[in-house]
Backbone as JSON Lines, residues from 0, in Angstrom:
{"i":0,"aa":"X","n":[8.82,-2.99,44.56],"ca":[8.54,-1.62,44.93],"c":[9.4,-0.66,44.11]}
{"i":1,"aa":"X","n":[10.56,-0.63,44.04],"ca":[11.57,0.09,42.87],"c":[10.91,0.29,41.79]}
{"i":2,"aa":"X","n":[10.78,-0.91,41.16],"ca":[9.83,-1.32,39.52],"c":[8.71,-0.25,39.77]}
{"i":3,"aa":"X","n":[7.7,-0.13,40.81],"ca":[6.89,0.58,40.98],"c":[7.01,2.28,40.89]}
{"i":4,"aa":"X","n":[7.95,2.44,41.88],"ca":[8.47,3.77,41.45],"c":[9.19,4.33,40.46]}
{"i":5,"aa":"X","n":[9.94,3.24,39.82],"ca":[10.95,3.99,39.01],"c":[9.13,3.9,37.33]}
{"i":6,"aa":"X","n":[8.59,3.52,37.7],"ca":[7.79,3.51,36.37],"c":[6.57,4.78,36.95]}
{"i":7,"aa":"X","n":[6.44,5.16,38.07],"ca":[5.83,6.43,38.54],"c":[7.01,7.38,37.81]}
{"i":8,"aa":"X","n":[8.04,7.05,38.2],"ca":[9.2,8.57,38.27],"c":[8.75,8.56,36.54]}
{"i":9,"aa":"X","n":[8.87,7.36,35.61],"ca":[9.34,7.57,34.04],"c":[8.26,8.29,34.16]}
{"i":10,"aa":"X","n":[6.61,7.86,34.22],"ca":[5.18,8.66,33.84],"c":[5.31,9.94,34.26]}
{"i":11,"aa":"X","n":[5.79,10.45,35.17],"ca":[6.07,12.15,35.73],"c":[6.93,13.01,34.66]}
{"i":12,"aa":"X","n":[7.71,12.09,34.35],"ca":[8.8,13.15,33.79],"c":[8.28,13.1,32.49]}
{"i":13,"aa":"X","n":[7.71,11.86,31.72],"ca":[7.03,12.18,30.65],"c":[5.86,13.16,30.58]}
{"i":14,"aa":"X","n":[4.81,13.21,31.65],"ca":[4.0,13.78,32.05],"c":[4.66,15.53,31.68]}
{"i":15,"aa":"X","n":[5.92,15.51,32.71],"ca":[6.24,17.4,32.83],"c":[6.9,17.79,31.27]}
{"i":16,"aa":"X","n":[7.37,16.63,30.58],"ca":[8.05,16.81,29.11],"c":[6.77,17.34,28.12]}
{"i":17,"aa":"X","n":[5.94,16.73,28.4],"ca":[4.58,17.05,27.46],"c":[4.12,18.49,27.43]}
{"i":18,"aa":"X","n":[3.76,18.34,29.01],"ca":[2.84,19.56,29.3],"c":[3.46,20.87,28.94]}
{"i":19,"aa":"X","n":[4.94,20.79,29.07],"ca":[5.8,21.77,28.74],"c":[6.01,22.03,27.66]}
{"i":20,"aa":"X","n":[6.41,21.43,26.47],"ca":[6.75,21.6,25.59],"c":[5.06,21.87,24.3]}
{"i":21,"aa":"X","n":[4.43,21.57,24.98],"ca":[3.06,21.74,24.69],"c":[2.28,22.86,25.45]}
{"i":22,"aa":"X","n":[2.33,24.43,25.2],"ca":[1.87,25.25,26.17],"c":[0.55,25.55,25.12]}
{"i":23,"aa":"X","n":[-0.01,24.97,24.16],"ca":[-1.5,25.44,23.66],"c":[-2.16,24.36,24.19]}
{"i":24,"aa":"X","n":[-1.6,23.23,24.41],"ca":[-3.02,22.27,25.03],"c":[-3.17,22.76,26.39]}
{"i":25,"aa":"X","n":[-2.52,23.54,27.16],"ca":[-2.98,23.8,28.46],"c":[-3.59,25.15,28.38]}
{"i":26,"aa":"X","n":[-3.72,25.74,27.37],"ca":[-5.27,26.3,27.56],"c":[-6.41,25.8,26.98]}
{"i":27,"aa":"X","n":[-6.06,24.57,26.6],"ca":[-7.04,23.49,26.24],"c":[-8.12,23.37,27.08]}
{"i":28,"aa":"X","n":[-7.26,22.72,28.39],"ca":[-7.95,22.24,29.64],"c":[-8.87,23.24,30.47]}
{"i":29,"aa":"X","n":[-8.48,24.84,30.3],"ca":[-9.23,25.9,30.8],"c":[-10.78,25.84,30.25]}
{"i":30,"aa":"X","n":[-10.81,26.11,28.62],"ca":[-12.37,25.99,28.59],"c":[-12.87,24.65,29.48]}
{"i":31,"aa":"X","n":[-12.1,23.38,29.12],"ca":[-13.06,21.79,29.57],"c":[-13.03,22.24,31.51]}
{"i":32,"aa":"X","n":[-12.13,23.16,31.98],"ca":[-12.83,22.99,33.36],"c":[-14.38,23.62,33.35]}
{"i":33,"aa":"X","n":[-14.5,24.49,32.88],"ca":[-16.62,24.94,33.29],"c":[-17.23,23.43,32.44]}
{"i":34,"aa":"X","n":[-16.74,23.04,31.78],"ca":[-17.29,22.38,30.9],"c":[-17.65,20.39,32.34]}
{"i":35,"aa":"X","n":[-17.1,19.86,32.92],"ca":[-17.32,19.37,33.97],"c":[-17.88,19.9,35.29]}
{"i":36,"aa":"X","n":[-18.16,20.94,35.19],"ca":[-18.82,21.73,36.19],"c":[-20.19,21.47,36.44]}
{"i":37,"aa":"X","n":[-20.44,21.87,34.73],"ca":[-22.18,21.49,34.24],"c":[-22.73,20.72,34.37]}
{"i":38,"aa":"X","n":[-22.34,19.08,33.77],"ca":[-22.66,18.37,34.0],"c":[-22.49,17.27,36.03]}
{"i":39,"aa":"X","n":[-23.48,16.42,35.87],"ca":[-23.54,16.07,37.65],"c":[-23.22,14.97,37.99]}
{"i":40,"aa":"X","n":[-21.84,14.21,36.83],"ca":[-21.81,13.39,37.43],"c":[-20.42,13.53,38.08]}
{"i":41,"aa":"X","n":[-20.4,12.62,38.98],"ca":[-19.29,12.56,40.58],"c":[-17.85,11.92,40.51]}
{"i":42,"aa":"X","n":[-17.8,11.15,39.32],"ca":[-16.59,10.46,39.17],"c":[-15.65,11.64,38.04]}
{"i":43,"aa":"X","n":[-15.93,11.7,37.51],"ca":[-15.13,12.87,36.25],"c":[-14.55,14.41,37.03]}
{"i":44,"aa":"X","n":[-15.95,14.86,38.15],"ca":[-16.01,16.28,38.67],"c":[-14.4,15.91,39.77]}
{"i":45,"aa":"X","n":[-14.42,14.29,40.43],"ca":[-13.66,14.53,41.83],"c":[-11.98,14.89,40.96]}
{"i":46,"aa":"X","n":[-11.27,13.99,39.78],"ca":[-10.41,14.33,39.32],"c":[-10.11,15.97,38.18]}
{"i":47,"aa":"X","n":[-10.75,16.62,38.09],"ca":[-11.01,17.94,37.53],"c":[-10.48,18.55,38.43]}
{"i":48,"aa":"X","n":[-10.95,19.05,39.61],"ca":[-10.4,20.01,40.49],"c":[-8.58,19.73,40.95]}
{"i":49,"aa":"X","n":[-8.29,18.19,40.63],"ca":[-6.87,18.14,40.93],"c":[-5.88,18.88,39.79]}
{"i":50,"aa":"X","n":[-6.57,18.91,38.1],"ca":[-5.76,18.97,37.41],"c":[-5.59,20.48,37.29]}
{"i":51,"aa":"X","n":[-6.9,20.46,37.25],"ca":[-6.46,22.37,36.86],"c":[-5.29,23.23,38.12]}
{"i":52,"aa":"X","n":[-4.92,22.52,38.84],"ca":[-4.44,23.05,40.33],"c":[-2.78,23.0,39.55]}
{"i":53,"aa":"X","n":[-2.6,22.31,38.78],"ca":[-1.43,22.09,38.18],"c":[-1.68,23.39,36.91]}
{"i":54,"aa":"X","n":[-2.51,23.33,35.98],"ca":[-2.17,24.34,34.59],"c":[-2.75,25.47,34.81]}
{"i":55,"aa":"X","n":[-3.64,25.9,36.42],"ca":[-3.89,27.25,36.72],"c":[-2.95,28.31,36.6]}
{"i":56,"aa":"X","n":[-1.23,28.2,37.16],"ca":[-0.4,29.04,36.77],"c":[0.14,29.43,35.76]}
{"i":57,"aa":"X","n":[0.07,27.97,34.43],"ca":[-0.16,28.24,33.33],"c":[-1.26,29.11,32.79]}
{"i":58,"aa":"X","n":[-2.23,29.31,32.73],"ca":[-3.14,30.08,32.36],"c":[-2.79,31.12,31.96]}
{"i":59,"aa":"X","n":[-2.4,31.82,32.93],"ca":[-1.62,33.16,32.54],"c":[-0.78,33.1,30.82]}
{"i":60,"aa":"X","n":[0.04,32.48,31.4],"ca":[0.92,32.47,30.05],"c":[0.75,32.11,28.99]}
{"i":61,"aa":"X","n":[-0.77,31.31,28.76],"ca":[-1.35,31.29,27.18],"c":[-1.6,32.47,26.98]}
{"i":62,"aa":"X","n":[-2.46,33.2,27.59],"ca":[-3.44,34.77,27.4],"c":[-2.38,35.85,26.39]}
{"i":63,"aa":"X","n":[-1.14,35.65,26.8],"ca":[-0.2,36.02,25.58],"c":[-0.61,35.63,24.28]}
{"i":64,"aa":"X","n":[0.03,34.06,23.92],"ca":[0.11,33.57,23.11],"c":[-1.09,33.79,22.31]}
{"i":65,"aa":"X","n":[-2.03,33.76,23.12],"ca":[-3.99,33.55,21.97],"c":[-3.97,34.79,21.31]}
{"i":66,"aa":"X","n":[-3.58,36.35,21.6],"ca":[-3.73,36.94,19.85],"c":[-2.95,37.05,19.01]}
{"i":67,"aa":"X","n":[-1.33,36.01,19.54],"ca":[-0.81,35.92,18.08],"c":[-1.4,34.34,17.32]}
{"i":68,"aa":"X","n":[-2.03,33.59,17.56],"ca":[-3.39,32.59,17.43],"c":[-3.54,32.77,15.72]}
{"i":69,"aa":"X","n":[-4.28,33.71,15.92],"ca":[-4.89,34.28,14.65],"c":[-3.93,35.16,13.35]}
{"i":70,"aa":"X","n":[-2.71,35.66,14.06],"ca":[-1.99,35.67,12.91],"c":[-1.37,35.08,12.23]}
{"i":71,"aa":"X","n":[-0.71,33.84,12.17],"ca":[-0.92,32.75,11.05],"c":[-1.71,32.55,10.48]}
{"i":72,"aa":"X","n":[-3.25,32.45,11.12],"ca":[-4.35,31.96,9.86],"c":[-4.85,33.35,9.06]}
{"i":73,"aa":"X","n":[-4.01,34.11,9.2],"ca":[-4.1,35.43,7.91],"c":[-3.91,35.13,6.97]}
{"i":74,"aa":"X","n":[-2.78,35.01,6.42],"ca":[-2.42,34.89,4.77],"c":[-2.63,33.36,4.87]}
{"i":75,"aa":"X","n":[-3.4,33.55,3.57],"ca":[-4.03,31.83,3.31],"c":[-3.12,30.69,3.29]}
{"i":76,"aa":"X","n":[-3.35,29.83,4.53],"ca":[-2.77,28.64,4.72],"c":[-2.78,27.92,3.66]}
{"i":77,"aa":"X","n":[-2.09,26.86,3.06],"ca":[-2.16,26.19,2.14],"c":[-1.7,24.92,2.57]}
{"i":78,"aa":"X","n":[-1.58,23.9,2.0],"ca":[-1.37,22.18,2.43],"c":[0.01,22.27,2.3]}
{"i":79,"aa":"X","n":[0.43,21.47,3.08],"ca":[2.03,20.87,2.9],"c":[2.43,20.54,1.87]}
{"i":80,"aa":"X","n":[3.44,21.18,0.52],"ca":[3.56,20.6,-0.42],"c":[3.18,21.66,-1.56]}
{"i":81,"aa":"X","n":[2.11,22.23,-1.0],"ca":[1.17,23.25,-2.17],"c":[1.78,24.19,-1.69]}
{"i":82,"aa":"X","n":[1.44,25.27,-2.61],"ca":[1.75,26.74,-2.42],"c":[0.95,27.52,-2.04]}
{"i":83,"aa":"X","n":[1.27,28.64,-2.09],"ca":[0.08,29.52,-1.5],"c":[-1.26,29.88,-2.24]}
{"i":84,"aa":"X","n":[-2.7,29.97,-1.51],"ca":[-3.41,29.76,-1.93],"c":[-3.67,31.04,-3.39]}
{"i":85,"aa":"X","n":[-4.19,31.57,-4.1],"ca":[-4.52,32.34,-5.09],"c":[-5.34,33.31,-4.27]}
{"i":86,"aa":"X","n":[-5.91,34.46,-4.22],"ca":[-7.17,35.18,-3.85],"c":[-7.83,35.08,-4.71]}
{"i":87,"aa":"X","n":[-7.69,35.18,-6.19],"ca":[-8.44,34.95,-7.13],"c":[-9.33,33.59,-7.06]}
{"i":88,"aa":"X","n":[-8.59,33.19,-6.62],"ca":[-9.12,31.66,-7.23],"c":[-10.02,31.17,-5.78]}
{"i":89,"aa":"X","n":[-9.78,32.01,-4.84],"ca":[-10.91,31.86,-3.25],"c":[-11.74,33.0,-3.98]}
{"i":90,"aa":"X","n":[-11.86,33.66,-4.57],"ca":[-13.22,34.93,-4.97],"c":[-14.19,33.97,-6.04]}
{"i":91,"aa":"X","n":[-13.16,33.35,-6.78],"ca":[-13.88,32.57,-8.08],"c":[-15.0,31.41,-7.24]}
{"i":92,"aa":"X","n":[-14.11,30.95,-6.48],"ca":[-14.95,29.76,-5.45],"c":[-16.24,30.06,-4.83]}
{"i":93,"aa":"X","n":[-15.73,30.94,-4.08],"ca":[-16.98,32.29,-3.38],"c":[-17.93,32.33,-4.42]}
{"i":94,"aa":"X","n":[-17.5,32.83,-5.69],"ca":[-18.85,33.39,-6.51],"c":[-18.93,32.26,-6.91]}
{"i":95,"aa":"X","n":[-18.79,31.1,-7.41],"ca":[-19.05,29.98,-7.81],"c":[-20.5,29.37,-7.07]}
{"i":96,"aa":"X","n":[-19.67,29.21,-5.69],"ca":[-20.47,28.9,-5.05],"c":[-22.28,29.83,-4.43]}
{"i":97,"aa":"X","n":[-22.14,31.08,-4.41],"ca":[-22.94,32.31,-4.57],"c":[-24.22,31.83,-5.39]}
{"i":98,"aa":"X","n":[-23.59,31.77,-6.51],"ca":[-24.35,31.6,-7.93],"c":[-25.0,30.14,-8.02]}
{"i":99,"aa":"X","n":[-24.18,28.99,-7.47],"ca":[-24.85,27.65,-7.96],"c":[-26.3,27.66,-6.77]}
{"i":100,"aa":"X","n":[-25.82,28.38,-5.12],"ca":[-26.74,28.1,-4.28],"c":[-27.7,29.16,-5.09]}
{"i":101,"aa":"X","n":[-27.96,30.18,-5.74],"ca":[-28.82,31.2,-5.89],"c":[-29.9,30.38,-6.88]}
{"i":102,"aa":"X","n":[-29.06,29.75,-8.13],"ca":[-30.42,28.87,-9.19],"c":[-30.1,27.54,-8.74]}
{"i":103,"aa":"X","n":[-29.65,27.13,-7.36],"ca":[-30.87,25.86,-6.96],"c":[-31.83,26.73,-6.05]}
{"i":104,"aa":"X","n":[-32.13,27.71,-5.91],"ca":[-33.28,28.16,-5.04],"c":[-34.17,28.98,-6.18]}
{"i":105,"aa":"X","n":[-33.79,29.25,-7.14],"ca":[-34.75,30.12,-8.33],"c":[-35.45,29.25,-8.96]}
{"i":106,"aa":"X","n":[-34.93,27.42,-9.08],"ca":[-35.61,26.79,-10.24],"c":[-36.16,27.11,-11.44]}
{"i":107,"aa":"X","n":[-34.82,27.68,-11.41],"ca":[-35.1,28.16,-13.13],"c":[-35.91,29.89,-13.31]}
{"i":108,"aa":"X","n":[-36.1,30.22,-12.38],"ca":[-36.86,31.86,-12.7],"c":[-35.8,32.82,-12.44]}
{"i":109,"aa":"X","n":[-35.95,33.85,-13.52],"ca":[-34.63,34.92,-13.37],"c":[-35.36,35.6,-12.55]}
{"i":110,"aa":"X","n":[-36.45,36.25,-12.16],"ca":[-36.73,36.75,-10.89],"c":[-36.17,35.94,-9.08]}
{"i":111,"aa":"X","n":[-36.31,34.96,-9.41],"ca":[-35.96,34.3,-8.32],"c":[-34.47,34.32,-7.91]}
{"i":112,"aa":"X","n":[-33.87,33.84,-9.38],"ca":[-32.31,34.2,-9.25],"c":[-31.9,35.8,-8.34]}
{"i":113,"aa":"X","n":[-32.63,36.99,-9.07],"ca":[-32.19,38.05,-8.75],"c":[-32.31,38.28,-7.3]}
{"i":114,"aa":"X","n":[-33.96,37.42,-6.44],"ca":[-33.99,37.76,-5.67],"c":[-33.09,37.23,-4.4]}
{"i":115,"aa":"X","n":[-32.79,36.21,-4.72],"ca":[-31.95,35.48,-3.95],"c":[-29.98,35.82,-4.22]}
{"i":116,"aa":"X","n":[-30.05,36.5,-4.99],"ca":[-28.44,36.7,-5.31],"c":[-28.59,38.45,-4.45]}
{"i":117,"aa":"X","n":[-30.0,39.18,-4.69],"ca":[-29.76,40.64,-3.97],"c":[-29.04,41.28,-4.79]}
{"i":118,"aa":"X","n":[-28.84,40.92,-6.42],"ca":[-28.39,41.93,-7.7],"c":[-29.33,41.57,-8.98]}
{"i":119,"aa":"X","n":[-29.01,42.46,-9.91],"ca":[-29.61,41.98,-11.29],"c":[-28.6,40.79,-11.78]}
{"i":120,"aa":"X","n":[-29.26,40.48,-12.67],"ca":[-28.24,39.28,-13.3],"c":[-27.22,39.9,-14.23]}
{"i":121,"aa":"X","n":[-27.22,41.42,-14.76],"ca":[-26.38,41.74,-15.37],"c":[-25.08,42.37,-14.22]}
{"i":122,"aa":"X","n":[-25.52,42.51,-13.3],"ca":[-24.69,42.79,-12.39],"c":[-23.63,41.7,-11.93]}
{"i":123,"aa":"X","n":[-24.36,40.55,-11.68],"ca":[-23.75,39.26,-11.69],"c":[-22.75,38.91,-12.32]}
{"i":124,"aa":"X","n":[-22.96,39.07,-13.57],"ca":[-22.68,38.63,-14.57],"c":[-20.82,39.91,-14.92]}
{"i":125,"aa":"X","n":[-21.15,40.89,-14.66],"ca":[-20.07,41.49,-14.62],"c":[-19.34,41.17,-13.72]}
{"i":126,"aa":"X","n":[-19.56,40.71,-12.49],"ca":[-18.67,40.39,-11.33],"c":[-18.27,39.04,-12.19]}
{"i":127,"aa":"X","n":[-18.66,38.37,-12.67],"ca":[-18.22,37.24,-13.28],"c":[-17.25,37.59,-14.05]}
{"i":128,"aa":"X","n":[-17.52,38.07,-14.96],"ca":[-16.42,38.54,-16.03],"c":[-15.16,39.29,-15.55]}
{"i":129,"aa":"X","n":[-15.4,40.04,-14.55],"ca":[-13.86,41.04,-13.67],"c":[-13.3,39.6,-13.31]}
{"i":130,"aa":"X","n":[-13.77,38.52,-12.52],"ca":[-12.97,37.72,-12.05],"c":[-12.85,36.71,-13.17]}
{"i":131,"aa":"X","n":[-12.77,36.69,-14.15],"ca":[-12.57,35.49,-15.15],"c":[-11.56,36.16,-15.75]}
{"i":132,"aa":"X","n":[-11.83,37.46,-15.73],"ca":[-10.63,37.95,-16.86],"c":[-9.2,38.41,-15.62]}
{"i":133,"aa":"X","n":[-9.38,38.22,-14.42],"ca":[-7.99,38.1,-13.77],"c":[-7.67,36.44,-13.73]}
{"i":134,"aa":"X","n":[-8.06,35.93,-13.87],"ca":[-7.85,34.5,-13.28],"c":[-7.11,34.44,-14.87]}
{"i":135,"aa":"X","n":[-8.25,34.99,-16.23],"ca":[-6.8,34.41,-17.05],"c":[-5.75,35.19,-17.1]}
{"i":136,"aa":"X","n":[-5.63,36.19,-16.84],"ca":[-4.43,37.07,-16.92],"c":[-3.6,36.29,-15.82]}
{"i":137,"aa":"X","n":[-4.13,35.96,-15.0],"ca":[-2.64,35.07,-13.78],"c":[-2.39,33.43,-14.4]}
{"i":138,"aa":"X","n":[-3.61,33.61,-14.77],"ca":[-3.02,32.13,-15.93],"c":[-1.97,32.47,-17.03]}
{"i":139,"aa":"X","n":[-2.09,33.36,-17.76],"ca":[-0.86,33.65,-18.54],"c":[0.26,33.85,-17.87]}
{"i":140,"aa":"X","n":[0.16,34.44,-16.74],"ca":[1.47,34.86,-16.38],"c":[2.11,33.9,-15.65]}
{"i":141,"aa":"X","n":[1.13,32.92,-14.82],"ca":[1.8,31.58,-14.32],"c":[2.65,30.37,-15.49]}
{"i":142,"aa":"X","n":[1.83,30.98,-17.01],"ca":[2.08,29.91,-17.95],"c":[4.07,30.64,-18.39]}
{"i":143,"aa":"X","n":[4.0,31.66,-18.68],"ca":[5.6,32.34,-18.19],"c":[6.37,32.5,-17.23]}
{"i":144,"aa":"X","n":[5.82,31.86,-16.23],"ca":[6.77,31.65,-14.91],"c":[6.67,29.83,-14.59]}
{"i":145,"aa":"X","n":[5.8,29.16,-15.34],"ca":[6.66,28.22,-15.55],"c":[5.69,26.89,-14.23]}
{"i":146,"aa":"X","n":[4.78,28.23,-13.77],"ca":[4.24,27.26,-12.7],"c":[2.68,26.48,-13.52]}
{"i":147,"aa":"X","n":[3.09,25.03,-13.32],"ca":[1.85,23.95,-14.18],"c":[0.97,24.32,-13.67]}
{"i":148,"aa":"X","n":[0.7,23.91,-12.24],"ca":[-0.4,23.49,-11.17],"c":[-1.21,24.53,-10.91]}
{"i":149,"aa":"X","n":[-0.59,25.4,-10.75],"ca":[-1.15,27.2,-10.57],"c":[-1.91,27.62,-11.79]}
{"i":150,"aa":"X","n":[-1.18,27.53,-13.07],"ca":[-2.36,27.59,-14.51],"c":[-3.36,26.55,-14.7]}
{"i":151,"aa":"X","n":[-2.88,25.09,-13.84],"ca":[-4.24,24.54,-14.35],"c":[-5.48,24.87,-13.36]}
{"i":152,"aa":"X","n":[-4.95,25.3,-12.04],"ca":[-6.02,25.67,-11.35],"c":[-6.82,27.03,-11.86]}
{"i":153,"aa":"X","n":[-5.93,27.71,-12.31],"ca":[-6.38,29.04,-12.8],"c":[-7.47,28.75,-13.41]}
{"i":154,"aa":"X","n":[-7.28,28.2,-14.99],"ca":[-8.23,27.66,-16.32],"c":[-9.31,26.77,-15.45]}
{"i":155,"aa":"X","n":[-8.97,26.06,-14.81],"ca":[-10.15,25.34,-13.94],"c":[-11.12,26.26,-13.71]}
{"i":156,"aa":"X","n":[-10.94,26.95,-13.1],"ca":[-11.88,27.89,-12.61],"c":[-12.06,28.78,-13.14]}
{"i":157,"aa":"X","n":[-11.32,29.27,-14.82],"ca":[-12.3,30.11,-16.11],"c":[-13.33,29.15,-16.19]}
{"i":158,"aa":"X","n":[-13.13,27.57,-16.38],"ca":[-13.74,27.17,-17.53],"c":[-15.43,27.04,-16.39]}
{"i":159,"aa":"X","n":[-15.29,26.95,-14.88],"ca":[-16.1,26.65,-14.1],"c":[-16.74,27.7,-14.63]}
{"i":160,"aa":"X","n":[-16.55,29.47,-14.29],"ca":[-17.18,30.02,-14.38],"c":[-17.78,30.8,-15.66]}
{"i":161,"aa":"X","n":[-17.48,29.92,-16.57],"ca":[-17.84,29.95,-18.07],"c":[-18.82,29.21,-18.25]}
{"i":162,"aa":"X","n":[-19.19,28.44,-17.65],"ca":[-20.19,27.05,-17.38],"c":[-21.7,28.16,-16.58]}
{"i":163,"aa":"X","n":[-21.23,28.67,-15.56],"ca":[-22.35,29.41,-14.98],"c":[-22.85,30.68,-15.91]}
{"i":164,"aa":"X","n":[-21.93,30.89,-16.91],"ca":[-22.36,32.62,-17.68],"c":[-23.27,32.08,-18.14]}
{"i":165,"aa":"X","n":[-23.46,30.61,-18.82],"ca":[-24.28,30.07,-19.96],"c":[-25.5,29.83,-19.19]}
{"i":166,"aa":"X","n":[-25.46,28.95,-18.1],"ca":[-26.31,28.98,-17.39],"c":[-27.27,30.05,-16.92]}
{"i":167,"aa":"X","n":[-26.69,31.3,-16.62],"ca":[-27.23,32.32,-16.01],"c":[-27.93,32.99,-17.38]}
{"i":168,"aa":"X","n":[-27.4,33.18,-18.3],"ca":[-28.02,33.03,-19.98],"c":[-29.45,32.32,-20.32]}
{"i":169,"aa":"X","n":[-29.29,31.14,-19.78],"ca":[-30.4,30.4,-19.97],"c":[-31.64,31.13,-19.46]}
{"i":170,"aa":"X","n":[-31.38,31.4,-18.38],"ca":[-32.71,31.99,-17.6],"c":[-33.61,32.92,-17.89]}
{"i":171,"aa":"X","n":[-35.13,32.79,-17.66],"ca":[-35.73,33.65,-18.58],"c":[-36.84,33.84,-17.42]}
């Protein structure tokens, strides 16, 4: 019986160590309560009503925390290790991507292109060029500050969107 309790007492206190030190998963559990509501079955619904009875007073005290939420994912997150992301080089992506979905839907017709991009192609084509000619200008200047990874991403993404001018060229 000891053995019994003293391994209840360890699961509790691990239990209150978690929940505490973890105050975003307990507004986790707020959306999943409507979320067992909906559905009808009887075994899942009878343990639901016990838990939330515990992180209901919590509740409150996320409703703080959720709009500073979103200010971290402002300035572009980047991977552990990497640096911060470029804007240039998320605009280059953007139009990269813009442009490849626009002539797989034109098959080849510059009317089609135009209609699906919602510009002329010379219009295009200048937005291309404003962002090619910053990407190399931060490529030079990354190549004098010494950062590799940052110029090769830079040139990566001239040479990508040097690949689409020709392309967009082609079209007739």
């Amino acid at each position: 019986m000891k053995v019994f309790s003293a391994l209840l007492f360890t699961a509790f206190c691990i239990g209150a160590v978690f929940s505490s030190a973890l105050p975003e998963e307990s507004a986790a559990p707020a959306p999943a309560e409507s979320a067992p509501a909906a559905p009808a079955e009887s075994a899942p619904a009878a343990p639901a009503p016990a838990e939330p009875a515990a992180p209901a007073p919590a509740a409150p005290a996320p409703a703080a925390p959720a709009p500073a939420a979103p200010a971290p994912a402002a300035p572009a997150p980047a991977k552990p290790g990497k640096g911060q992301k470029d804007p240039t080089i998320e605009q280059a992506k953007e139009l990269e991507r813009k442009l490849l979905k626009a002539l797989k839907e034109s098959r080849g017709k510059l009317a089609n292109l135009e209609k699906s991009l919602g510009e002329t192609r010379k219009a295009a084509l200048e937005t291309l060029e404003k962002i090619k000619s910053e990407l190399l200008a931060k490529a030079k200047v990354a190549k004098k500050e010494g950062k590799k990874g940052l110029r090769k991403a830079l040139i990566r993404n001239v040479i990508n969107l040097d690949q689409l001018k020709k392309r967009l060229a082609k079209l007739r």
